[in-house]
C-alpha positions in Angstrom: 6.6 -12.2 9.9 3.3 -10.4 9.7 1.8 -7.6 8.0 -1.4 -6.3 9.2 -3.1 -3.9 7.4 -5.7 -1.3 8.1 -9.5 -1.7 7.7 -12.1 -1.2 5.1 -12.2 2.3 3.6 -15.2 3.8 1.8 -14.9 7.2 0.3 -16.3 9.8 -2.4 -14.9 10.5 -5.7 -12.2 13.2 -5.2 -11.6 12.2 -1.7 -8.4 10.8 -0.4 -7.4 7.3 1.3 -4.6 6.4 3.4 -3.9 2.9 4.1 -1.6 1.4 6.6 0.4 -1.8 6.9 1.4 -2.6 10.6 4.9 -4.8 10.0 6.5 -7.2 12.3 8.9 -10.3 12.8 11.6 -8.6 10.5 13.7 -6.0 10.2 11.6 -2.9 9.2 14.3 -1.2 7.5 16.3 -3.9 6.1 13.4 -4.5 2.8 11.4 -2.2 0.5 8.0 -2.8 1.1 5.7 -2.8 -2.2 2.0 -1.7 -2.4 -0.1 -3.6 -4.8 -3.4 -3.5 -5.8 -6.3 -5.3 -7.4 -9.7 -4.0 -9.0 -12.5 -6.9 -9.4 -12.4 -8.8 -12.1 -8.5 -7.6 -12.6 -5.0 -9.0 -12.2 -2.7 -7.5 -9.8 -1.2 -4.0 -10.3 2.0 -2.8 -8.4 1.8 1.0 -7.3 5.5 0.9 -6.3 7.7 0.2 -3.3 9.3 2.3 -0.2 12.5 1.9 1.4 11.7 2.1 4.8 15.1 3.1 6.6 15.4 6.4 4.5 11.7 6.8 2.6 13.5 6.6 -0.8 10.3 5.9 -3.6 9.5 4.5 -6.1 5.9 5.2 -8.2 4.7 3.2 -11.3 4.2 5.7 -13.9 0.1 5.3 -13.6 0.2 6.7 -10.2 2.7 9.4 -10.0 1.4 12.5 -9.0 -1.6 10.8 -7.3 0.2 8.6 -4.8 2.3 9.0 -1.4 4.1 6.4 0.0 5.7 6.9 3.6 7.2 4.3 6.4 7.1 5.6 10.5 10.0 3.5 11.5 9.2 4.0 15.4 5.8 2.4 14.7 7.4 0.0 11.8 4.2 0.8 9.6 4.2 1.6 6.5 1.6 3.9 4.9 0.2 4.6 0.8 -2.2 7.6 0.3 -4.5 8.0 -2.9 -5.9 11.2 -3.3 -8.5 12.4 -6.3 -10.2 9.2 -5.6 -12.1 7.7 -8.6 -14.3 4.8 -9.4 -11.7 3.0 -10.9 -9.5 3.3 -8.2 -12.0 0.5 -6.0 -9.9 -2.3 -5.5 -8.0 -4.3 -2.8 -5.1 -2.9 -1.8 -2.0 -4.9 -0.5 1.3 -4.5 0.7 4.1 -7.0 0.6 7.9 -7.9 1.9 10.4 -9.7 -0.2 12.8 -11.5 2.6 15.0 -13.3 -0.3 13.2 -16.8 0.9 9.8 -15.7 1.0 7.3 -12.7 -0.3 4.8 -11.8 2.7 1.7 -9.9 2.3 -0.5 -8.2 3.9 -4.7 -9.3 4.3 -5.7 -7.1 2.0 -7.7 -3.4 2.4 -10.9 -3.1 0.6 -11.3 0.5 -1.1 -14.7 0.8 -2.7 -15.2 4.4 -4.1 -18.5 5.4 -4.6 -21.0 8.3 -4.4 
C-alpha cells in the first residue's frame, strides 16, 4: 500500500491549494480516504474523508464551505482543495487509508501561506 502525495505548495493569502494523494496496493474504492492536517506547534486536525467509488463527503464543521474533496478513480488519486487561503491554514497536510488491520498515510504536503 502506498500513498504518495504531491509536493510542497507555497501560496498568498486568498489563494487556493489543491493537493493530491497518488494511491496504490488497494482497492481505491473499497475505503474512505481522510485528509488530515497539522499546523506547527499543533496536534493533528481531521478535514474529513471521501468515498472514493461515488465521491460521497464528508467536511468537519471548521472547513465547510472552504474545502473540496474529490477522488479520479481512473488515476486512483485522491484530491482536497483549500481556497481563501490564510496564514493559519500553513500546515502539513496528509491523507490516510483505514484497511481494518492497518491506517496508511501519506508523506505529508507542506502548505506554508505567506505574503
Amino acid at each position: 500500500v502506498q500513498l504518495v502525495q504531491s509536493g510542497a505548495e507555497l501560496r498568498n493569502p486568498g489563494a487556493s491549494v489543491k493537493v493530491s494523494c497518488k494511491a496504490s496496493g488497494y482497492t481505491f474504492t473499497s475505503y474512505y480516504i481522510d485528509w488530515v492536517r497539522q499546523a506547527p506547534g499543533q496536534g493533528l486536525e481531521w478535514m474529513g474523508r471521501i468515498d472514493p467509488v461515488d465521491g460521497h463527503t464528508k467536511y468537519a464543521q471548521k472547513f465547510q464551505g472552504r474545502v473540496t474533496f474529490t477522488a479520479d478513480t481512473s488515476t486512483t488519486t485522491a484530491y482536497v482543495e483549500l481556497s481563501s487561503l490564510r496564514s493559519e491554514d500553513t500546515a502539513v497536510y496528509y491523507c490516510n487509508v483505514d484497511l481494518g488491520s492497518e491506517v496508511w498515510w501519506g508523506q505529508g504536503t507542506q502548505v506554508t501561506v505567506s505574503s
